[in-house]
PLY file of the C-alpha trace (Angstrom):
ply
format ascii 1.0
element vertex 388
property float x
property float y
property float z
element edge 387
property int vertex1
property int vertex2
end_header
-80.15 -0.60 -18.31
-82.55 -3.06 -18.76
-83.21 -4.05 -22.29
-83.60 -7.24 -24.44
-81.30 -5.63 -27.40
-83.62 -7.90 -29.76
-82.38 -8.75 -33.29
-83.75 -9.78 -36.63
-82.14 -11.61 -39.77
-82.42 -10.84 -43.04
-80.99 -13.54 -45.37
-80.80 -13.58 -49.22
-80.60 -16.82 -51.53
-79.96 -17.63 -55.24
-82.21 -20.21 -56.62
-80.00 -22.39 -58.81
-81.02 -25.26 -61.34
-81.14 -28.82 -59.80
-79.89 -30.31 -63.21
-77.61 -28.11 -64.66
-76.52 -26.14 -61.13
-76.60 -22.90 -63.04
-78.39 -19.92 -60.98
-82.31 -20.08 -62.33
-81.79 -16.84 -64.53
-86.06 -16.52 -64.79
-87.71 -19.03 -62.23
-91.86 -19.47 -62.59
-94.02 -17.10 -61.10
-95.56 -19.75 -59.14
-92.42 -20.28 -57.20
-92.75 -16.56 -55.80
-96.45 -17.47 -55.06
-96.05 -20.28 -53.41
-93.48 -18.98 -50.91
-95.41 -16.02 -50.27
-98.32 -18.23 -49.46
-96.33 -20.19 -47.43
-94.45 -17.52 -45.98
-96.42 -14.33 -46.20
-94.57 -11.00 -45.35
-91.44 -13.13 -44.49
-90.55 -13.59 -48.00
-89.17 -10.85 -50.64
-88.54 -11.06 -53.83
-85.23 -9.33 -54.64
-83.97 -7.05 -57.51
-83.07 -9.62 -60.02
-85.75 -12.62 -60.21
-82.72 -15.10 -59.60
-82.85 -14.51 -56.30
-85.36 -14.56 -53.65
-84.96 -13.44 -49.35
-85.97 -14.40 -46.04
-86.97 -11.82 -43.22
-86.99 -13.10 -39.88
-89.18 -12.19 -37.05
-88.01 -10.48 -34.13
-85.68 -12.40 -31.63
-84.43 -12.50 -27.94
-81.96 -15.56 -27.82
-79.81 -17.22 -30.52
-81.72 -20.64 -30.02
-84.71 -19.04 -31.15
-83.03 -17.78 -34.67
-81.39 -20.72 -34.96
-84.94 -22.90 -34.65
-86.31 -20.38 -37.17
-83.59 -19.81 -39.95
-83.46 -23.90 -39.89
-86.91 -24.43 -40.76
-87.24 -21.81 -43.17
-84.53 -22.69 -44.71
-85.88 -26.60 -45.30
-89.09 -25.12 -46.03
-87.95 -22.74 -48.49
-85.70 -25.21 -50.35
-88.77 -28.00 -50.33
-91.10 -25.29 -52.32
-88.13 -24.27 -55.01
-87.36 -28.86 -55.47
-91.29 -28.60 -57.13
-89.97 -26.29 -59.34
-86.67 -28.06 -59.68
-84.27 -25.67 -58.32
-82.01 -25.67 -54.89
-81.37 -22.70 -52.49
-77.59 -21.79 -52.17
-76.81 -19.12 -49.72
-73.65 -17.19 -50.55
-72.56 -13.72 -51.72
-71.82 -14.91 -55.17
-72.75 -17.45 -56.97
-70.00 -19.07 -58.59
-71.76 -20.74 -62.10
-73.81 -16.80 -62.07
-73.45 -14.95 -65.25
-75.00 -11.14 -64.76
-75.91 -10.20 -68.45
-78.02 -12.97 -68.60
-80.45 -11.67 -65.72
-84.21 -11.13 -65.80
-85.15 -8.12 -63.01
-88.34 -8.46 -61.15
-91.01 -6.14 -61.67
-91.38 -4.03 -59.40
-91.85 -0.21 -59.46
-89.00 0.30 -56.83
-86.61 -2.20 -59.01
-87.85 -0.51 -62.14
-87.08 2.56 -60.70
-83.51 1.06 -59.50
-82.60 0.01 -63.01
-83.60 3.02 -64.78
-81.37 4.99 -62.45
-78.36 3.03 -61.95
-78.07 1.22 -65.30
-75.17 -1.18 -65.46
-74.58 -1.17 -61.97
-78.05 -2.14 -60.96
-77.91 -4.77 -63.60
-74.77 -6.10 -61.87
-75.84 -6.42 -58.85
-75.98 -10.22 -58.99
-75.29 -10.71 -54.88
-76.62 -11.47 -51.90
-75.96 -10.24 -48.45
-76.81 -11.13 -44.47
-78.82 -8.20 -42.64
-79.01 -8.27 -39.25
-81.37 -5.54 -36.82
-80.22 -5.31 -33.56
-82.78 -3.04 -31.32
-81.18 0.04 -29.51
-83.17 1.36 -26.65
-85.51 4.45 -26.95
-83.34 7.45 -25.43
-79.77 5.94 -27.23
-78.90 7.93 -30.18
-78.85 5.15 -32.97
-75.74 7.45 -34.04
-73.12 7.50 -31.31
-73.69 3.39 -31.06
-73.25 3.24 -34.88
-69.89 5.46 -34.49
-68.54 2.84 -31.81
-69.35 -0.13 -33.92
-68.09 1.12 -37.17
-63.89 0.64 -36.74
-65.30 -3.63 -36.55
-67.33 -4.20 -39.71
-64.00 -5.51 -41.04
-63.90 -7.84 -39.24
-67.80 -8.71 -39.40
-66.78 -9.26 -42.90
-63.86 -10.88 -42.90
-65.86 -13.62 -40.72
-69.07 -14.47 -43.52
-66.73 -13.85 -46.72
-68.21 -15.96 -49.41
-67.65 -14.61 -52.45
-64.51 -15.39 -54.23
-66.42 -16.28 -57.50
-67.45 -14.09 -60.16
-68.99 -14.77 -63.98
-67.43 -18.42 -63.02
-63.97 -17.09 -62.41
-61.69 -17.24 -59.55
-61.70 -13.16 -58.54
-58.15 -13.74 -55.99
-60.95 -12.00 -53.86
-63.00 -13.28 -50.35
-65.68 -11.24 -50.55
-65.95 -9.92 -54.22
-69.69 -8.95 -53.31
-68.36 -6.25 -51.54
-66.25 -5.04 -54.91
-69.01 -5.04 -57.04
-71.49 -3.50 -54.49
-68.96 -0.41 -54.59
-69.87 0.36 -58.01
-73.68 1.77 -56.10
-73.44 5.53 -54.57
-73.37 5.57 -50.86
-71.96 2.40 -49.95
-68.58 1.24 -47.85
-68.02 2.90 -44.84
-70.14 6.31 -43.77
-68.93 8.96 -42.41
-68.96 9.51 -38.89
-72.12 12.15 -38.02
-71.83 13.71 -34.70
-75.46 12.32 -33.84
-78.63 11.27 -34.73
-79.68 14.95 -35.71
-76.98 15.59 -38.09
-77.46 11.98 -39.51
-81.34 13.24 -39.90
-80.28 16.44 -41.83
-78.27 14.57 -44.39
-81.11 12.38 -45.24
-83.82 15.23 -45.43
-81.22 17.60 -47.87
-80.77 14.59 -49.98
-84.75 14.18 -49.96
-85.31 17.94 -50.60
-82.74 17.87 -53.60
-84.21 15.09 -55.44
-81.31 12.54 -54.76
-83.08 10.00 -52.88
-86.84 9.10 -52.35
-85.73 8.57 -49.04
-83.05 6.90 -46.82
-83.91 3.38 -47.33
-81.66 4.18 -50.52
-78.46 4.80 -48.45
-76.84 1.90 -48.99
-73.71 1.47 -46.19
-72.36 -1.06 -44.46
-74.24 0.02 -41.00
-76.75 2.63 -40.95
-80.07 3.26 -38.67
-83.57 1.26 -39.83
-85.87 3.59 -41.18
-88.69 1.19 -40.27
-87.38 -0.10 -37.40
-85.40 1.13 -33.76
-82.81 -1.08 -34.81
-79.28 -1.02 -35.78
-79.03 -2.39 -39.24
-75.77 -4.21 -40.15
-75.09 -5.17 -44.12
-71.60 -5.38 -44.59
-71.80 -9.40 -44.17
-72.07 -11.48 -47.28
-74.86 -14.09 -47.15
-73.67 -17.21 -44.99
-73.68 -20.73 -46.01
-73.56 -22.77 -42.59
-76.20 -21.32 -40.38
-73.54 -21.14 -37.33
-72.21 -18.33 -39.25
-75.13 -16.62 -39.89
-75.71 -16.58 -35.81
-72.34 -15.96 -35.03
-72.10 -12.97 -37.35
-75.06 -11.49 -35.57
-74.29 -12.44 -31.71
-71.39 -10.60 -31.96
-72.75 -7.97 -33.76
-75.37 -7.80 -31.08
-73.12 -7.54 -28.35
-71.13 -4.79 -30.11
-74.67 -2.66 -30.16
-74.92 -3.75 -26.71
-72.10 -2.67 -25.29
-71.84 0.82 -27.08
-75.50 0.89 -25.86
-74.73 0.71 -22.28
-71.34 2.35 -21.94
-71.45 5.02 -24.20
-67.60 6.05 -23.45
-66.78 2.96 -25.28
-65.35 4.30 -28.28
-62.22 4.99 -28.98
-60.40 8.80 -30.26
-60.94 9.23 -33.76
-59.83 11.75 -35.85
-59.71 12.47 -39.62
-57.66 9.54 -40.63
-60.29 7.15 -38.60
-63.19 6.48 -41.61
-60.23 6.20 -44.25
-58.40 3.53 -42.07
-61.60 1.73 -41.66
-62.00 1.20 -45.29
-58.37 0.18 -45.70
-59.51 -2.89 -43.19
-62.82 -3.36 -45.29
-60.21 -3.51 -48.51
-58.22 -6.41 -46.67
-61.12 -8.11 -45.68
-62.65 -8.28 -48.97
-59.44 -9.11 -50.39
-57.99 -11.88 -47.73
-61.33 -12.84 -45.68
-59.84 -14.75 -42.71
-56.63 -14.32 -43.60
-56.63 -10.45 -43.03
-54.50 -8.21 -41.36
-55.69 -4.93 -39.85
-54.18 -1.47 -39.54
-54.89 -0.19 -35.97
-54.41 3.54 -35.34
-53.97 3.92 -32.00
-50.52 1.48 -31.94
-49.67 2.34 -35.48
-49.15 -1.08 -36.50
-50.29 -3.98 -38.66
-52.68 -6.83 -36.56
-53.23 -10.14 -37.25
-57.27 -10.75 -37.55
-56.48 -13.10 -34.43
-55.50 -10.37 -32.37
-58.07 -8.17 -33.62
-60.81 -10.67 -32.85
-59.15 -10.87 -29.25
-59.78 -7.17 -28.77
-63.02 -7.54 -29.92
-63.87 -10.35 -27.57
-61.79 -7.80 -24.53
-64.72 -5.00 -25.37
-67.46 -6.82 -26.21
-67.41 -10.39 -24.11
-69.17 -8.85 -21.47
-72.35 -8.15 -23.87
-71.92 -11.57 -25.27
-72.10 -13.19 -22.18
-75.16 -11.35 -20.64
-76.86 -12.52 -23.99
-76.09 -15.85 -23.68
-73.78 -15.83 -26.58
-70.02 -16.68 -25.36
-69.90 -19.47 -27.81
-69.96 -17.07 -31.09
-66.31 -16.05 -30.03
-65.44 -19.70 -30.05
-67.12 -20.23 -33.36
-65.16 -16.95 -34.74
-61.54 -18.07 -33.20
-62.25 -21.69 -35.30
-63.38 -19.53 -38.54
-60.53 -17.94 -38.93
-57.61 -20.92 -37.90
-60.02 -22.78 -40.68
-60.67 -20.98 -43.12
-64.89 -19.39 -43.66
-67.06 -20.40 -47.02
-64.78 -18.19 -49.47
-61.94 -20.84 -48.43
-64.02 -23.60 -48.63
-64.75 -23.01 -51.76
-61.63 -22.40 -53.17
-60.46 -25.89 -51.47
-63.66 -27.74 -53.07
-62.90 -25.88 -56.55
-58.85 -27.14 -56.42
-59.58 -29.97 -54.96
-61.69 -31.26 -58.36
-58.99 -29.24 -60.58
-56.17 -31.35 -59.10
-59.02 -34.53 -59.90
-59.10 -33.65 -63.09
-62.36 -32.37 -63.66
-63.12 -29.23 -65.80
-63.63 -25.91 -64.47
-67.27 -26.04 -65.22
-67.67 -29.28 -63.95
-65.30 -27.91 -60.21
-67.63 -24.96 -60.67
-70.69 -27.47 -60.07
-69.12 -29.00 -56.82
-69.21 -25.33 -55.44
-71.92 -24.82 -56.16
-73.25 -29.08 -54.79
-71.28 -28.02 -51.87
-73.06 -24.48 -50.97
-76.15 -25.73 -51.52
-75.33 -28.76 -49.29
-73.92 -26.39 -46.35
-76.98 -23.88 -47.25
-79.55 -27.40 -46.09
-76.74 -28.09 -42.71
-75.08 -30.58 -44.80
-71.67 -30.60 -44.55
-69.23 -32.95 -46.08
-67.13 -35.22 -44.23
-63.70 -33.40 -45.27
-65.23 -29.86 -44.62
-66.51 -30.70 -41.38
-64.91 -28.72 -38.31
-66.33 -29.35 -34.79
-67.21 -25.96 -33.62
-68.90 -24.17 -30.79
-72.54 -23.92 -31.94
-75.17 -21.55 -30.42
-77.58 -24.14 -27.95
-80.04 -25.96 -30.02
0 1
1 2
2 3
3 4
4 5
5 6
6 7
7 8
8 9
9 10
10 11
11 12
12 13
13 14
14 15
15 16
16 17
17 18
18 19
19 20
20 21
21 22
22 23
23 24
24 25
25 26
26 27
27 28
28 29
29 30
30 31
31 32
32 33
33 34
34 35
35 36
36 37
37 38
38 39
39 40
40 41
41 42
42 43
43 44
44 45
45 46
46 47
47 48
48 49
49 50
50 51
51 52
52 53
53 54
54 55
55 56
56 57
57 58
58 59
59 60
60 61
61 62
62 63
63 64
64 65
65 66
66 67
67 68
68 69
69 70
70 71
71 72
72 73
73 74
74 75
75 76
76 77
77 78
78 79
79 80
80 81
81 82
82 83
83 84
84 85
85 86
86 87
87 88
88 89
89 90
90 91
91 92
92 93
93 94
94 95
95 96
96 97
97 98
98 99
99 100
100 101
101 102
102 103
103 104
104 105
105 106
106 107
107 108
108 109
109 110
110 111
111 112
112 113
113 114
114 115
115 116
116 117
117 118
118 119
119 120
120 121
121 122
122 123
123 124
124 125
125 126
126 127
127 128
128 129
129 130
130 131
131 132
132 133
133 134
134 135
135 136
136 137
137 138
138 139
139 140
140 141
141 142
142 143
143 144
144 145
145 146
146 147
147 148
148 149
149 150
150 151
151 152
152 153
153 154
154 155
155 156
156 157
157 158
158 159
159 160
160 161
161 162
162 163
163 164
164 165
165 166
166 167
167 168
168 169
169 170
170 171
171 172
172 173
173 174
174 175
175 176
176 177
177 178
178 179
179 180
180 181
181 182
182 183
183 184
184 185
185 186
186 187
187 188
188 189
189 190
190 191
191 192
192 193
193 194
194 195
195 196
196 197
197 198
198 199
199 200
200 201
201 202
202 203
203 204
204 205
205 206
206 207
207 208
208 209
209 210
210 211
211 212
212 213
213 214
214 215
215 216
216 217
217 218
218 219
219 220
220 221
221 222
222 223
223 224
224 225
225 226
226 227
227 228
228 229
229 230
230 231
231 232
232 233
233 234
234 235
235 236
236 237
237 238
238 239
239 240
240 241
241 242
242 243
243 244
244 245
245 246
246 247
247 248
248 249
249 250
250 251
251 252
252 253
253 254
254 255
255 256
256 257
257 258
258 259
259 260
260 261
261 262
262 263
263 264
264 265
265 266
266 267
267 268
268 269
269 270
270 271
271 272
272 273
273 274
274 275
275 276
276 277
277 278
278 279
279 280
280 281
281 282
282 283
283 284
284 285
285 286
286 287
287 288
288 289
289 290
290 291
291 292
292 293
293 294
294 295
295 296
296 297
297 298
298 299
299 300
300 301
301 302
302 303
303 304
304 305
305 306
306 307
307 308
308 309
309 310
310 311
311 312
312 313
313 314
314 315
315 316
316 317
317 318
318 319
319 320
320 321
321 322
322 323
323 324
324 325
325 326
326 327
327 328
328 329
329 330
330 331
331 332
332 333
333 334
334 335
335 336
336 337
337 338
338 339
339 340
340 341
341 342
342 343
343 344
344 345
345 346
346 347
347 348
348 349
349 350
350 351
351 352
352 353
353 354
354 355
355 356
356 357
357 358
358 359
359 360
360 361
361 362
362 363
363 364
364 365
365 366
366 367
367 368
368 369
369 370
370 371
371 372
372 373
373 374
374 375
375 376
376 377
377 378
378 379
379 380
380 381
381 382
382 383
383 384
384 385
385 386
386 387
């Protein structure tokens, strides 16, 4: 099959003071006007007015993202320093206090609150999206079935979110805790194709439920703009290399289900439930996860796991150009992704005697650092990196 299995990135930010490192609870309007003019249609504002995203163009090779989430990145941040405020990139932020939110206005937000309530006010988080294009005559479906029994450990790779209202949560990704509170999110269900898929969405159209399918909410799911794939189970990544690895291997997972469609493995009504178990574990213990796998019955270290993954999907990888991301992955998990960083940078001034708000700062100094490719000396790993 010949096919460039092109991919996009989606990538949302908090804007946080410069002076005080809280999040910006209600930054200018100019801010959002300047971006936009700077960015056009690659910029979106997001639910709450905290928190602003970028939308990548379409890619072929990881170099290319990698040039282009850089830049923006530097160019974004150099528009919100006018206005005095950083960019921090991470599913949480750690100094963020929810009730004290202004939404954007927006009729689809407006509409959002209204109908959700509490939930949509909580929903203080930011995630990483990332389109991969399936080729016209694939059913979006089957390659979505094949994919699904992974997200854990897509997750348990960009968990960076063990803060909440300034608290430790004992959580890696507690994004993914508080996005359960929303209808139709975690893990869906398995739908024998693209069809069935298609008569879910038009019942729940007909019945008044949704306005349409953009509002299911799961942790996969098919573009409704797009041929793509659409993965959203990642939190929002820090360090850029994360950000690409999360989505080279998710590319060559969409690749190789593409191509050999016999890839997945017998499921059966205990398949969807496990799956969520492993999302539970990932959220819970990030890198340090273990995963149930059905067909052995037994508890797997996320090592192992990610050396199955790499068994099924290297081949993809490798056609794409994009061996390194398993390197990258192997180093993330014997050191530890953001959520541990974190943690080590928020003990690490505790045992220095500074308060928590002031060890609540350095998270947030560090993020924003690691957000700009900044890393500090102790944090620093040497890792595979995608090819500049």
């Amino acid at each position: 099959m010949t096919h460039d299995f092109t991919f996009g990135i989606e990538e949302e930010f908090f804007l946080s003071d410069l002076s005080s490192r809280n999040i910006a609870n209600d930054p200018p309007a100019a801010l959002f006007a300047a971006s936009r003019a700077a960015f056009g249609a690659s910029v979106s504002h997001e639910l709450l007015r905290s928190q602003i995203e970028l939308i990548s163009p379409v890619f072929g090779d990881g170099a290319s993202a990698r040039e282009w989430l850089s830049s923006s990145r530097r160019r974004l941040a150099g528009i919100a320093e006018d206005f005095g405020l950083g960019l921090l990139c991470a599913g949480t932020h750690p100094m963020a206090q929810w009730r004290e939110q202004t939404a954007t206005e927006l009729p689809r937000y407006e509409r959002l609150l209204d109908d959700f309530q509490i939930v949509a006010q909580r929903n203080l988080l930011c995630g990483l999206h990332v389109h991969v294009a399936v080729p016209a005559g694939i059913d979006r479906v089957h390659v979505m079935n094949q994919v699904m029994p992974w997200l854990p450990l897509l997750l348990a790779l960009s968990a960076s979110s063990p803060f909440w209202e300034r608290r430790r949560t004992g959580l890696m990704s507690y994004r993914q805790a508080v996005y359960d509170e929303w209808p139709r999110t975690g893990i869906p269900d398995f739908f024998a194709n693209e069809r069935s898929y298609r008569a879910f969405v038009e019942f729940m159209v007909q019945t008044g439920s949704l306005k349409n399918e953009s509002f299911l909410w799961w942790a996969i799911r098919p573009s409704m703009r797009y041929p793509t794939l659409e993965l959203r189970i990642a939190d929002a990544c820090p360090r850029i290399e994360d950000t690409l690895c999360v989505a080279a291997i998710f590319r060559a997972m969409v690749r190789q289900a593409s191509v050999e469609p016999g890839l997945g493995v017998a499921r059966n009504e205990m398949t969807r439930l496990l799956i969520e178990e492993n999302r539970w574990r990932a959220k819970r213990f990030g890198t340090r996860a273990t995963f149930l796998h059905q067909e052995s019955r037994r508890n797997l270290a996320i090592e192992d796991w990610l050396a199955m993954a790499e068994e099924r999907f290297g081949a993809a990888a490798c056609a794409a150009g994009d061996d390194w991301a398993w390197v990258h992955a192997r180093d993330l998990l014997r050191d530890g992704g953001s959520a541990e960083r974190q943690l080590r940078a928020y003990a690490g001034a505790r045992r220095e005697g500074r308060t928590r708000t002031r060890a609540l700062r350095d998270v947030v100094d560090l993020l924003m650092r690691e957000t700009m490719g900044v890393y500090d000396a102790a944090e620093t790993v040497e890792r595979a990196a995608p090819p500049p």
